[in-house]
Structures are given as C-alpha cells and as structure tokens.
LUMDOSE-629445 format. One record per residue (C-alpha): residue number from 1; chain; x, y, z. Coordinates in pm, 1 decimal. Example, Ala and Ser with C-alpha at 12.3 -4.5 7.8 and 13.67 -1.06 7.14 Angstrom:
<sites>
nulum = 1&gumi = A&X = 1230.0&Y = -450.0&Z = 780.0
nulum = 2&gumi = A&X = 1367.0&Y = -106.0&Z = 714.0
</sites>
This chain:
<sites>
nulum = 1&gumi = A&X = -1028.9&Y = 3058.9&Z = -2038.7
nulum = 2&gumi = A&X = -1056.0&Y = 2691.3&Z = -2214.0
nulum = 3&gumi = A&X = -1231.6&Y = 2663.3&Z = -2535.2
nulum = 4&gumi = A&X = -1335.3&Y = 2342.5&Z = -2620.3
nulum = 5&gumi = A&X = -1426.9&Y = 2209.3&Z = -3019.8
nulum = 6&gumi = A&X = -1610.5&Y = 1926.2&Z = -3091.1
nulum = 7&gumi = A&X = -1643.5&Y = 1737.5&Z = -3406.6
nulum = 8&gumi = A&X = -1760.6&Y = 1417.8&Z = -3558.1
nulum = 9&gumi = A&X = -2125.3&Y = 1394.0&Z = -3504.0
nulum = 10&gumi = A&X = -2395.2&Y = 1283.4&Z = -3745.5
nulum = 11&gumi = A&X = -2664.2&Y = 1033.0&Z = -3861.3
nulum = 12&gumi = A&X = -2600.2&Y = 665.0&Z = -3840.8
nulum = 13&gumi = A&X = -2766.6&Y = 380.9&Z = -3858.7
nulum = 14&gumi = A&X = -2837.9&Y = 130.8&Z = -3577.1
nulum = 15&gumi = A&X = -2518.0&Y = -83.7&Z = -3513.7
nulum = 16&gumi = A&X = -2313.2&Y = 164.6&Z = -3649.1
nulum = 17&gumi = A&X = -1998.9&Y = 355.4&Z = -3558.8
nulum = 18&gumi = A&X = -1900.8&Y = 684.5&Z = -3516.2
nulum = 19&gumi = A&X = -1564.8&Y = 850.6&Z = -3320.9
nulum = 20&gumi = A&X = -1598.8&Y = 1220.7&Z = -3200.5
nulum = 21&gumi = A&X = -1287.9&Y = 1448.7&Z = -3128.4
nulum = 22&gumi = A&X = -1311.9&Y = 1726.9&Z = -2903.1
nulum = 23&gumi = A&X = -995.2&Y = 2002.8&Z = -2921.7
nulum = 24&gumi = A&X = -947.6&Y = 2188.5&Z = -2605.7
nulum = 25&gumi = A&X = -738.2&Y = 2497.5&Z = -2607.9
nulum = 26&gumi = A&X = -669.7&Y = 2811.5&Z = -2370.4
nulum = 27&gumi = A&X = -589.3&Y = 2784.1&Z = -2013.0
nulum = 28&gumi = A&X = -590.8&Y = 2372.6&Z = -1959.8
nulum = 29&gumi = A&X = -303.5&Y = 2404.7&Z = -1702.7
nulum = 30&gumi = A&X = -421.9&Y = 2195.5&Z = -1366.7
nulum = 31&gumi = A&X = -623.4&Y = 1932.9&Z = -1552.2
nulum = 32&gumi = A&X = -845.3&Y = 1716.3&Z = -1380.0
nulum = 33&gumi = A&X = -1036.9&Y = 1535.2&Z = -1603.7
nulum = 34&gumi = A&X = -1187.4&Y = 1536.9&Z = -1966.0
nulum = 35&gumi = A&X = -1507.3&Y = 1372.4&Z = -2059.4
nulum = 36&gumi = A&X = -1861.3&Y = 1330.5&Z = -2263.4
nulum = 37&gumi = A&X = -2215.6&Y = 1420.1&Z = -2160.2
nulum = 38&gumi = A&X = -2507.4&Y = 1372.6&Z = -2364.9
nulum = 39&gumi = A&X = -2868.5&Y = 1512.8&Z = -2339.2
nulum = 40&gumi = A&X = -3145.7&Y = 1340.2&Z = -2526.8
nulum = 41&gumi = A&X = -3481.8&Y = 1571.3&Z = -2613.5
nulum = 42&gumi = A&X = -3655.8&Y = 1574.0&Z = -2262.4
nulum = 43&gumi = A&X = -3383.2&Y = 1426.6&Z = -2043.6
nulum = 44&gumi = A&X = -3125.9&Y = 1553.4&Z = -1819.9
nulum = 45&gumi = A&X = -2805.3&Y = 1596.1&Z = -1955.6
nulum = 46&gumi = A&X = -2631.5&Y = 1242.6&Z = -1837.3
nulum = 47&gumi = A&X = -2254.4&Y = 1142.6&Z = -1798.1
nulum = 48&gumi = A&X = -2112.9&Y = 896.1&Z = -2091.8
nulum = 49&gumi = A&X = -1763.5&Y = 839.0&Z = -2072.3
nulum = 50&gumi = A&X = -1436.2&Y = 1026.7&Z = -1891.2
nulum = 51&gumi = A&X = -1076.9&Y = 1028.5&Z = -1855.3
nulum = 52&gumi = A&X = -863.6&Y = 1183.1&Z = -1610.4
nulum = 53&gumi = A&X = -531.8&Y = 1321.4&Z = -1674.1
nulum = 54&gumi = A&X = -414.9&Y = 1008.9&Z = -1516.5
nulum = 55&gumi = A&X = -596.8&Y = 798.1&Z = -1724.7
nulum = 56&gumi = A&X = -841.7&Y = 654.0&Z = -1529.9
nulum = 57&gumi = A&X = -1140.7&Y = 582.6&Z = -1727.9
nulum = 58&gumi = A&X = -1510.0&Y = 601.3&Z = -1613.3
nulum = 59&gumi = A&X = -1832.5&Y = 511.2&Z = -1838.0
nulum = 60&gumi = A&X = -2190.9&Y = 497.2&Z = -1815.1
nulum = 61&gumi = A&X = -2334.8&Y = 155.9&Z = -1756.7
nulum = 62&gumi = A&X = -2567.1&Y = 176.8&Z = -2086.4
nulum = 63&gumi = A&X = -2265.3&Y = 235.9&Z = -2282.5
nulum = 64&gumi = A&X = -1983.5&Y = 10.5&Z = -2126.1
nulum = 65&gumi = A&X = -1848.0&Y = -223.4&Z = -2408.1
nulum = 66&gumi = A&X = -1947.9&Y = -10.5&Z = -2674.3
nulum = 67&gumi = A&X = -1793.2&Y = 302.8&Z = -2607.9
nulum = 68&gumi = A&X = -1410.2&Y = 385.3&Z = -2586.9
nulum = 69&gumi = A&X = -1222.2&Y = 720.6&Z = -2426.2
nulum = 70&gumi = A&X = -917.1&Y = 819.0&Z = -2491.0
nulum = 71&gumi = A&X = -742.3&Y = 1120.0&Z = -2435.9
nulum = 72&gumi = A&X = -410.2&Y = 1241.8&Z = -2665.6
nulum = 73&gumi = A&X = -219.6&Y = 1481.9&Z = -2366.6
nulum = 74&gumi = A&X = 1.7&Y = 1617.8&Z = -2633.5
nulum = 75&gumi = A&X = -278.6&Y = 1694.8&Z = -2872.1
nulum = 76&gumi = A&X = -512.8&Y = 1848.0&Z = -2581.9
nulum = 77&gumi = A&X = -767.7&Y = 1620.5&Z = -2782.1
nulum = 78&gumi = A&X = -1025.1&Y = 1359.7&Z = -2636.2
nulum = 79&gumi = A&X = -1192.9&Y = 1090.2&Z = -2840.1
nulum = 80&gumi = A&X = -1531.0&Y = 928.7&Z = -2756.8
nulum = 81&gumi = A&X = -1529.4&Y = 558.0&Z = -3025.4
nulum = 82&gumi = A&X = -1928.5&Y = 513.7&Z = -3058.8
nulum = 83&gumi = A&X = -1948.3&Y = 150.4&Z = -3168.4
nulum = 84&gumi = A&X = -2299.4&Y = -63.8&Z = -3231.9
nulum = 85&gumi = A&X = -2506.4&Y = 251.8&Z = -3120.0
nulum = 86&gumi = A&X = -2882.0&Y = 221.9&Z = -3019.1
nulum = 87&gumi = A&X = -3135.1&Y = 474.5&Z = -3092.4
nulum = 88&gumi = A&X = -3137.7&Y = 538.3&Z = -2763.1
nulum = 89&gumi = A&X = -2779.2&Y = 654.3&Z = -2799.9
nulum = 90&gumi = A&X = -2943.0&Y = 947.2&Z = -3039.7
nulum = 91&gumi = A&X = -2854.6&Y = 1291.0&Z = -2831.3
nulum = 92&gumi = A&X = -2664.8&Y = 1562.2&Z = -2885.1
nulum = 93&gumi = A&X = -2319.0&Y = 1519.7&Z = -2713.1
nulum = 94&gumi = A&X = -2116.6&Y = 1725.9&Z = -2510.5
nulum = 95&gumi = A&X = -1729.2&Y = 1753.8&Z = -2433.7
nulum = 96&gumi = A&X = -1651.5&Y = 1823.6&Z = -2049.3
nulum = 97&gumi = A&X = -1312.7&Y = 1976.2&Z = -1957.5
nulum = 98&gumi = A&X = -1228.1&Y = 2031.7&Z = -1526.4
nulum = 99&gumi = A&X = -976.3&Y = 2145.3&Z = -1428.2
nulum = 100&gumi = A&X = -881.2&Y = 2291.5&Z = -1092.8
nulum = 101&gumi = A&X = -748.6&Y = 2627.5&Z = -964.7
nulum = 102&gumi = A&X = -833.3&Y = 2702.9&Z = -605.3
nulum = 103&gumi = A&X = -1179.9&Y = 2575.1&Z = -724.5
nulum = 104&gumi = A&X = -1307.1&Y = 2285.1&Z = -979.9
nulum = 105&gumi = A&X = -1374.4&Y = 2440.1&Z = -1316.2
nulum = 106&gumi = A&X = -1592.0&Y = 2319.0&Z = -1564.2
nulum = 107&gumi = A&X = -1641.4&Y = 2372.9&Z = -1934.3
nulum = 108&gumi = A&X = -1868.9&Y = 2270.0&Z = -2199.1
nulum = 109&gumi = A&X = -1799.7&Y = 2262.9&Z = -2537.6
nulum = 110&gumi = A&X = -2076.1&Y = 2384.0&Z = -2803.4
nulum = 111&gumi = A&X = -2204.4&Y = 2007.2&Z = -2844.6
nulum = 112&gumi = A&X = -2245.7&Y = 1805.1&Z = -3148.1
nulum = 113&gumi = A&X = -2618.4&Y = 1588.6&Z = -3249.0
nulum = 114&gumi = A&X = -2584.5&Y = 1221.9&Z = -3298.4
nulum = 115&gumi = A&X = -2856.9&Y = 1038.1&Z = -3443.2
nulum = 116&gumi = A&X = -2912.9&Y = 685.2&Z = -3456.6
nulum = 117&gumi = A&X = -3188.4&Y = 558.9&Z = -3688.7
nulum = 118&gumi = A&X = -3268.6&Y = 354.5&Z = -3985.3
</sites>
C-alpha cells in the first residue's frame, strides 16, 4: 500500500503564492509518475501538474508559467509552487502517486482546499 500526505493549503489572496508538499510512503517501489489534480465545486476533478520518476514534467495549460513541480526522490516528497493564483485556481487539490506492478496503480492522497480570494 502507498499512503500519500498532503500539506500546505490555505486562503490567499489573488496574485499570491503558495507551495504544497505531498509525502508518499509505503510500497512506492516501480514508480511511474507523481502529480496534482484539483477539483473545483461542480467540476470534474482536472490534471494540474506531474512529474515522472524521470523527470519529465507535464502541466495544465491554465497553469503553465505559474506553477512549478518538483519531485525530491530521496525524500519520496513532491512539491506543487502556486505562484500569482487566480480565483479560478480556488479547489481543493489532490496528490497523484502511479506506479506500476503488472498493472498501473493509482493513489490519491486525502486532498488539501486552496482558496484564492480577496
């Protein structure tokens, strides 16, 4: 099993910053890929930002140049850098771990509310 932690959410204001962590422990041999999702009220959970263990990094386009991934391999931790956030960033986020056996696995982590207002 792969537990994942999340931390670092909150209330900003518009054009403001915020960096979230997310922990993952257990299982995380075969790694594929780590990531963020996000689910506003009344939308589909969506696709931000990820990283595979090779490093390749893919974001959404409504966040690309002001949101950075990284991903510490000896830590197990991934970092999603929020910078001049919308209100339409406001969601709460989720961390995405996949990793592969003889099938893709996926895990969620318990998700963390961002909110972006004045």
């Amino acid at each position: 099993q792969v537990q994942l932690v999340e931390s670092g959410g909150g209330l900003v204001q518009p054009g403001g910053s915020l960096r979230l962590s997310c922990a993952a422990s257990g299982s995380i041999i075969n790694l594929m890929s780590m990531g963020w999702y996000r689910q506003a009220p009344g939308k589909q959970r969506e696709s931000v930002a990820s990283v595979t263990r090779g490093g390749a990094q893919n974001y959404a386009d409504s966040v690309k140049g002001r949101f950075t991934i990284s991903r510490d391999g000896a830590k197990n931790t991934v970092y999603l850098q929020m910078n001049s956030l919308k209100p339409e960033d406001t969601a709460v986020y989720y961390c995405n771990l996949r990793k592969f056996t003889t099938i893709v696995q996926s895990y969620w982590g318990q998700g963390t509310q961002i909110t972006v207002s004045s």
